[in-house]
C-alpha positions, 0 to 999 in steps of 0.5 A: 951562208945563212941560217940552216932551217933544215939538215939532213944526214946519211938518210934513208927510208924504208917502206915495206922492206924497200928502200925509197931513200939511201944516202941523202945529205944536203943544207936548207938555208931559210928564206931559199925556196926548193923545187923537189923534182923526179919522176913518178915513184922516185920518192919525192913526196917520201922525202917532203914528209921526212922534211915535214917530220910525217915520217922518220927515217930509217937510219941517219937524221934530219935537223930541224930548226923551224919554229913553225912549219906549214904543211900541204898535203897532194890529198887533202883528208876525206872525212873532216867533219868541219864546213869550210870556213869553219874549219879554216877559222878553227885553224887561224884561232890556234895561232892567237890572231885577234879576231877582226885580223883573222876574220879579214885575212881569211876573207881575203884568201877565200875571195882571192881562190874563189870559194865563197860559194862553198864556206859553209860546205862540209869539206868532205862534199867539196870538189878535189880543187876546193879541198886542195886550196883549203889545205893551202889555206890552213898552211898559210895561215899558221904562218910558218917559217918553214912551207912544205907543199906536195904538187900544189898546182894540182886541182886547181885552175888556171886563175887560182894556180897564177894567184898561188904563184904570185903568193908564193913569189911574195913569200920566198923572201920571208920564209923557205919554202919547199915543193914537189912539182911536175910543172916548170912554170913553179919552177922557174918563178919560185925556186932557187934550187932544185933537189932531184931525187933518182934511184934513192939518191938526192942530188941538189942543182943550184939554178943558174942565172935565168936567161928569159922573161915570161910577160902576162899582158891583157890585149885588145886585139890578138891579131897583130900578136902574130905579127911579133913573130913570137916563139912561145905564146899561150893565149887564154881569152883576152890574156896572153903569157909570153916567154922571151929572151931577156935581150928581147923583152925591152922591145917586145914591152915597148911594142906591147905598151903601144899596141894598147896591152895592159902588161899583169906581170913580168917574171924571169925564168931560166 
């Protein structure tokens, strides 16, 4: 086992007299990523700020022995008084980066979620989407070891979501990151482990050995993708996400390469 980044014992969370959480326990490892999951109301986000230390609990404890942790808020703050980018680069100056490496490490985050038009906006005139990336933006860059995010996918669009995915994919190795989603698609390409929370409880759920593959390719042509006779497919103009038995996706990459598609990224899922 390795280093334990977060422990909880026995806890339980009351809110305005009702218990939201009882009788949760369970070890975080560090560098593992975790999926919170449960119905509306069921307490995930409760839960996430507890692990985040927003709210203490009503009886029993948490551990924490993160050095730093990043926090991304499912609502970002309505009346910040800052413009974007003057709020990111106040938020990069806290952690000591020399000016130049801050000034190219934000400059690559905000042209790869596509907010150069809106740097010099005040966030509190922002879209929901763009003020959902900035949270993300402020957590990222404080470069924790310890990454908490509430319903991140949501707000965004189809190209930041991937582009999050894919930052997230590079980081599960170096940090634990942990998340509350509805999408399955985070699920299976991040997490390790699934926490779910039910009436109060936690119950933790190891993810077994995945069993598919989704494969992003660029086609030329969407006609013979129909020839392949594929179970589960979505196509969004000239790309297409395909999920397919592991068995199966040597053969399906070999065909897919010979009919001239440019293959973007292959990632399993249970």
């Amino acid at each position: 086992m390795g280093k334990i980044i977060l422990e909880a014992s026995n806890l339980k969370k009351e809110i305005d007299g009702n218990a939201i959480l009882q009788h949760a326990s369970f070890k975080i490892e560090e560098n593992i990523s975790i999926a919170i999951r449960g119905s509306n109301g069921s307490g995930k986000s409760t839960l996430l700020k507890l692990l985040a230390g927003i709210y203490e609990p009503t009886s029993g404890k948490i551990i924490r022995n993160a050095n730093r942790t990043g926090y991304v808020p499912e609502h970002f703050p309505e009346n910040l008084r800052f413009k974007l980018k003057e709020y990111l680069t106040l938020v990069a100056s806290f952690q000591g980066i020399p000016e130049m490496d801050m000034e190219t490490e934000l400059s690559e985050y905000i042209s790869l979620f596509g907010i150069e038009p809106y740097i010099n906006t005040p966030l509190k005139k922002c879209s929901k989407g763009t003020k959902q990336k900035v949270g993300i933006l402020q957590a990222l860059l404080i470069k924790p070891d310890l990454l908490l995010l509430d319903e991140p996918l949501t707000g965004l669009d189809t190209n930041s979501q991937q582009n999050l995915m894919a930052i997230l994919e590079k980081l599960k190795t170096k940090m634990s990151i942990i998340f509350t989603t509805h999408e399955d698609l985070l699920v299976d390409n991040i997490a390790n482990q699934v926490l779910y929370v039910k009436d109060g409880c936690v119950l933790v759920h190891t993810k077994p050995k995945s069993s598919y593959r989704v494969i992003k390719v660029r086609f030329p042509n969407k006609d013979f993708l129909t020839e392949l006779k594929l179970d589960e497919i979505h196509i969004e103009e000239d790309k297409a996400l395909i999920t397919v038995p592991i068995d199966k996706s040597d053969y399906l990459l070999k065909e897919l390469l010979n009919r001239n598609c440019s293959v973007l990224d292959v990632r399993e899922r249970i």
